[in-house]
C-alpha positions as CSV (number, residue, x, y, z in Angstrom):
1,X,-31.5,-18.7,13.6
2,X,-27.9,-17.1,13.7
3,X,-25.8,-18.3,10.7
4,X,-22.7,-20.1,11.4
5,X,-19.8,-17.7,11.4
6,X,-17.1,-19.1,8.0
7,X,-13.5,-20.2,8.9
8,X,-10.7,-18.4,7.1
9,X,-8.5,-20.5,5.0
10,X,-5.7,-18.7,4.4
11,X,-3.6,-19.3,0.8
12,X,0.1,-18.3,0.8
13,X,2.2,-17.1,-2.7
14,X,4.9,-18.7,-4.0
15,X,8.1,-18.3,-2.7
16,X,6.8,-17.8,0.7
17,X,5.1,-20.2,3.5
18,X,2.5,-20.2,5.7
19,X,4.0,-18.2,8.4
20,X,3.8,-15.0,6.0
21,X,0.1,-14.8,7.7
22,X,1.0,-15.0,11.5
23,X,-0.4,-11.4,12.2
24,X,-3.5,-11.4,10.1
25,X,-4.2,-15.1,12.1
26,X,-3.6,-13.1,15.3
27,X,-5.6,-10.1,14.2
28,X,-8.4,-12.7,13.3
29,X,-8.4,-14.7,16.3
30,X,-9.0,-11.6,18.5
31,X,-11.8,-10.9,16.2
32,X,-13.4,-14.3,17.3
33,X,-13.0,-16.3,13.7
34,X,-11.3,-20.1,13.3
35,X,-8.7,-19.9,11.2
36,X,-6.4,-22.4,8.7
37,X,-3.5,-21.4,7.2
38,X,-2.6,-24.1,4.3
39,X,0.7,-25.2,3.7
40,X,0.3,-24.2,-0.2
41,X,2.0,-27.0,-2.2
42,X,3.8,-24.5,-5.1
43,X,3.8,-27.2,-7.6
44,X,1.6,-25.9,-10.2
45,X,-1.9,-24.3,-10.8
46,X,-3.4,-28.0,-11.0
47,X,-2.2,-29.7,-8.6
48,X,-2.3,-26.7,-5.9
49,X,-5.8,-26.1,-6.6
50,X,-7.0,-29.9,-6.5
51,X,-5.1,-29.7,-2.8
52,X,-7.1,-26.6,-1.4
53,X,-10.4,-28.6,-2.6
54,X,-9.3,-31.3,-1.1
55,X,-9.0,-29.2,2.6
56,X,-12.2,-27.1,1.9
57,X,-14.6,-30.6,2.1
58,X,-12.6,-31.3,5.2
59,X,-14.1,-28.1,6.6
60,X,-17.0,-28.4,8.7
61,X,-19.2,-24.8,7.5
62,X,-18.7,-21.9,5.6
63,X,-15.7,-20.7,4.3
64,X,-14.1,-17.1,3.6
65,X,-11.3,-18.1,0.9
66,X,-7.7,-15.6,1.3
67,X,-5.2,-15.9,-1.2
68,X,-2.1,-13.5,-1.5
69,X,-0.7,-12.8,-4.8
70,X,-0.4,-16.7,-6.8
71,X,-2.9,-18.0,-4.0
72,X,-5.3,-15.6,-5.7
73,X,-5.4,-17.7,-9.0
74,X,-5.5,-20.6,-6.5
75,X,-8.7,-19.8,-4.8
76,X,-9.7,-18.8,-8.1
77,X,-9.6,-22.2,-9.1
78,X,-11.1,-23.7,-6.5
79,X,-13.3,-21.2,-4.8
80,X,-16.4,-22.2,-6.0
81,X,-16.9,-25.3,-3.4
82,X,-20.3,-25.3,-1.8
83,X,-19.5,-24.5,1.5
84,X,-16.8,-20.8,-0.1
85,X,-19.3,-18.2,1.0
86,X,-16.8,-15.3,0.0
87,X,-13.3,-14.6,-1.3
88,X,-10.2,-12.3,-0.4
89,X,-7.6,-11.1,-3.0
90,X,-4.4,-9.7,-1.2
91,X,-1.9,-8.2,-3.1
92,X,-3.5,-10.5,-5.9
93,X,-4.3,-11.2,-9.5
94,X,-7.8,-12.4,-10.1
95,X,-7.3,-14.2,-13.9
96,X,-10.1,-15.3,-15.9
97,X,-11.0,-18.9,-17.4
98,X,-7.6,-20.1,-20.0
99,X,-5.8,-16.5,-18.5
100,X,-2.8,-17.3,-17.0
101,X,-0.1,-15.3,-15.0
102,X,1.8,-14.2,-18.1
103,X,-1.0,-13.8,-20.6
104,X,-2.3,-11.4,-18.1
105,X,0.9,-9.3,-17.3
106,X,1.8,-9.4,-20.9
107,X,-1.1,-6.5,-20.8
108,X,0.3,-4.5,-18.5
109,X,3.7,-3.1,-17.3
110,X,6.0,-5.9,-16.4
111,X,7.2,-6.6,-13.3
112,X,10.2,-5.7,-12.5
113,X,10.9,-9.0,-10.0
114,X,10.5,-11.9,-12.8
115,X,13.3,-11.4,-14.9
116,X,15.5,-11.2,-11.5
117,X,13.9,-14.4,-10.1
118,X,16.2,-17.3,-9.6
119,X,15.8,-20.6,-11.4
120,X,17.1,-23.7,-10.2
121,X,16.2,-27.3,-11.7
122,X,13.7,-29.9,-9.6
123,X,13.1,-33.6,-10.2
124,X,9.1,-33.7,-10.0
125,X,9.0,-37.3,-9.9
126,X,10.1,-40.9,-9.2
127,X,10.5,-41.1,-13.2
128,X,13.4,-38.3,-13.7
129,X,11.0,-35.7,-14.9
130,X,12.5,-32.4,-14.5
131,X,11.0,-28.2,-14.3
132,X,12.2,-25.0,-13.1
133,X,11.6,-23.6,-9.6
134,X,11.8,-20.0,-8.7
135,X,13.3,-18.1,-5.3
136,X,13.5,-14.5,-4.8
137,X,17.4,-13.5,-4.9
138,X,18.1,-12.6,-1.3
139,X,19.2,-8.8,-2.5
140,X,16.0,-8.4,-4.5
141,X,13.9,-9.6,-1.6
142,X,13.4,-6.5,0.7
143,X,13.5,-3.6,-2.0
144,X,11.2,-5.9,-4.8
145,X,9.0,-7.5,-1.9
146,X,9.2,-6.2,1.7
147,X,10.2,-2.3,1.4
148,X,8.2,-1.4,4.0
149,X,9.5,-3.7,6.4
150,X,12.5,-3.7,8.4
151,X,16.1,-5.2,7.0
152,X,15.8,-7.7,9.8
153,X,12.9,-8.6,9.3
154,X,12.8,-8.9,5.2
155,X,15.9,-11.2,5.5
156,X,14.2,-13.4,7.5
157,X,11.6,-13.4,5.4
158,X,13.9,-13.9,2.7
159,X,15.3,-17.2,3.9
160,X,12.0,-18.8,5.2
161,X,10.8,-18.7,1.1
162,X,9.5,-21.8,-0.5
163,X,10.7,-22.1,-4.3
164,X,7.2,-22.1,-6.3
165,X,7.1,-24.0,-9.5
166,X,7.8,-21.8,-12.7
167,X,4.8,-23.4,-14.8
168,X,2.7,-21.5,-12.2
169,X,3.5,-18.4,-14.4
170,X,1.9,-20.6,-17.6
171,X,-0.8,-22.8,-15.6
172,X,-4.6,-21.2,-16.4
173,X,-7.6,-21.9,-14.2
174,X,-10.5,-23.5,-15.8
175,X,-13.1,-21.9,-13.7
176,X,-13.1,-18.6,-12.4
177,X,-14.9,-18.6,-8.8
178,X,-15.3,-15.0,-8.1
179,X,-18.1,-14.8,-11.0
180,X,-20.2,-17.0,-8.2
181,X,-19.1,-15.6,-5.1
182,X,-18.8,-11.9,-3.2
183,X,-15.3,-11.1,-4.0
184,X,-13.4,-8.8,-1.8
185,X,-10.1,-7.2,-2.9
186,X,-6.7,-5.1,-0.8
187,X,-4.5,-3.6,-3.4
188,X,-0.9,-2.8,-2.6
189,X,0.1,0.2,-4.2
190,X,3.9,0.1,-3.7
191,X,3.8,-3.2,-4.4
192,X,7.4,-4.0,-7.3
193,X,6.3,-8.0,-7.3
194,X,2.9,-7.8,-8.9
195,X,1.9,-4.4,-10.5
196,X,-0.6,-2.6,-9.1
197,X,-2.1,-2.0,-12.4
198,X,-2.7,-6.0,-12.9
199,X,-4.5,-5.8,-9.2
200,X,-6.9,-3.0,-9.9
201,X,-7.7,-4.2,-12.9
202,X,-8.5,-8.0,-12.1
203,X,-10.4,-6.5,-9.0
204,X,-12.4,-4.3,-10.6
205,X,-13.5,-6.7,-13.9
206,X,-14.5,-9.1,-10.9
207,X,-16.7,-6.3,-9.0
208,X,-14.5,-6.8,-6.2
209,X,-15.1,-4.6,-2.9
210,X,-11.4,-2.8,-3.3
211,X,-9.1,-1.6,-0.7
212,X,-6.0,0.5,-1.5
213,X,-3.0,0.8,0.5
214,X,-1.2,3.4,-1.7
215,X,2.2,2.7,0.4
216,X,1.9,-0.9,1.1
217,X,4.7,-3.4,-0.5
218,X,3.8,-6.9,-1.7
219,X,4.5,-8.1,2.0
220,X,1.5,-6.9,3.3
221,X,0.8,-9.5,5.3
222,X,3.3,-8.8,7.4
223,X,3.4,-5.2,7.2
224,X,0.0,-4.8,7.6
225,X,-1.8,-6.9,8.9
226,X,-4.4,-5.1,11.0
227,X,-5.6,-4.0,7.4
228,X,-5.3,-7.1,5.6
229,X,-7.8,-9.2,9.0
230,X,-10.4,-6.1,8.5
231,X,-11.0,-6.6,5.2
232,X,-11.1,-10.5,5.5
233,X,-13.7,-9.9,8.8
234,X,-15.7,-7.8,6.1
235,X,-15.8,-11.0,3.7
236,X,-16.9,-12.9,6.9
237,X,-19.9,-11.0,7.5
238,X,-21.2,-12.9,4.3
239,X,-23.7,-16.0,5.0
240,X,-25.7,-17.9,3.1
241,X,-29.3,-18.4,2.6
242,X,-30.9,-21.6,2.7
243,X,-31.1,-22.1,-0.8
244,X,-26.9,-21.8,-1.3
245,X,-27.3,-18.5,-2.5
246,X,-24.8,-15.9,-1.0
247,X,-26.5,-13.4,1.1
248,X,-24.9,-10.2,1.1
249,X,-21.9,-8.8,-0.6
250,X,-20.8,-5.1,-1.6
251,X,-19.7,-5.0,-5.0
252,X,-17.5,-3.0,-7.1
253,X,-17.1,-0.3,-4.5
254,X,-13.5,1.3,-3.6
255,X,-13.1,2.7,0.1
């Protein structure tokens, strides 16, 4: 009996939206799989990851889990529901249990983008509470981001950005889910928002099946999107067994 062929939920960064995927859900759709794109909340590791759990019961089958960049410590969090049968790191960080954003790029080279992010003040509740938010400056966008994309293009882009929370660069996930599942890994080698470095390495500790784009920017959604549907139509060839078990997977392997 044929296995049920997963939907691809598709988890956004911060400072960006949902529309960052529109060619990898065109790309997918001609490849005949249902697709979701969620509306990622940006509010903090917690609370983003309790929402995604919340849309993955909702899900009737299997699931292939995306997340670009902070989406990757998303799924991370919440990848291991019962019905995740793979996961998809894009331009990503893959953090361990208690290893947060910082803690891991204090290992590595920093990013050049974070000390230019803008910080603007949010109230986070009916009771006065306030936090920090961060937004790409409009002239770091294209050259820190979206280099290879078009000026048009990038500035759209640009203004379309969601602020994202700053205790996402603090928040730690408590589980790490690609330990249980196939993991599956693109890694943007131009990239000036999230060091290379930090993406081969979290890819590789995880056994991830890695794919470098040696001149693709952090926008590789958008730039690339043929690529980035492949590799997530790869992740889809996974099914389960009867048992929950997943069924296939190549691991650690770079192509």
């Amino acid at each position: 009996m044929p296995l049920t062929r997963p939907t691809a939920v598709l988890v956004h960064d911060g400072c960006s939206d949902a529309t960052s995927w529109f060619g990898v859900v065109a790309e997918l759709h001609r490849r005949g799989l249902s697709v979701l794109a969620l509306a990622n909340p940006l509010r903090g590791l917690p609370h983003d990851a309790a929402y995604l759990s919340s849309v993955l019961a909702a899900v009737d089958g299997p699931v292939v889990l995306v997340g670009h960049s902070y989406g990757g410590a998303v799924i991370t969090e919440a990848g291991a529901a019962p019905n995740v049968v793979s996961l998809v790191y894009v331009a990503a960080y893959l953090p361990d249990v208690g290893e947060s954003h910082d803690a891991l790029a204090s290992r590595f080279t920093p990013s050049p983008l974070v000390p230019r992010l803008r910080r603007t003040r949010f109230a986070t509740d009916a009771t006065d509470d306030w936090a920090n938010e961060l937004t790409v400056p409009m002239e770091c966008f294209r050259p820190f981001v979206a280099a290879d994309l078009d000026q048009e293009v990038a500035q759209v882009l640009a203004v379309l950005q969601r602020p994202v929370a700053e205790r996402v660069l603090t928040d730690a996930p408590t589980t790490a889910a690609w330990r249980t599942r196939p993991s599956w890994a693109l890694v943007t080698g131009a990239d000036r928002a999230l060091p290379p470095a930090i993406q081969r390495f979290t890819a590789q500790r995880a056994g991830a099946t890695t794919l470098e784009l040696p001149e693709a920017s952090h926008a590789v959604a958008v730039s690339r999107p043929t690529a980035v549907a492949e590799l997530i139509h790869d992740a889809a060839r996974v099914g389960r067994d009867p048992a929950g078990k997943a069924a296939s997977g190549r691991r650690g392997r770079s192509r």
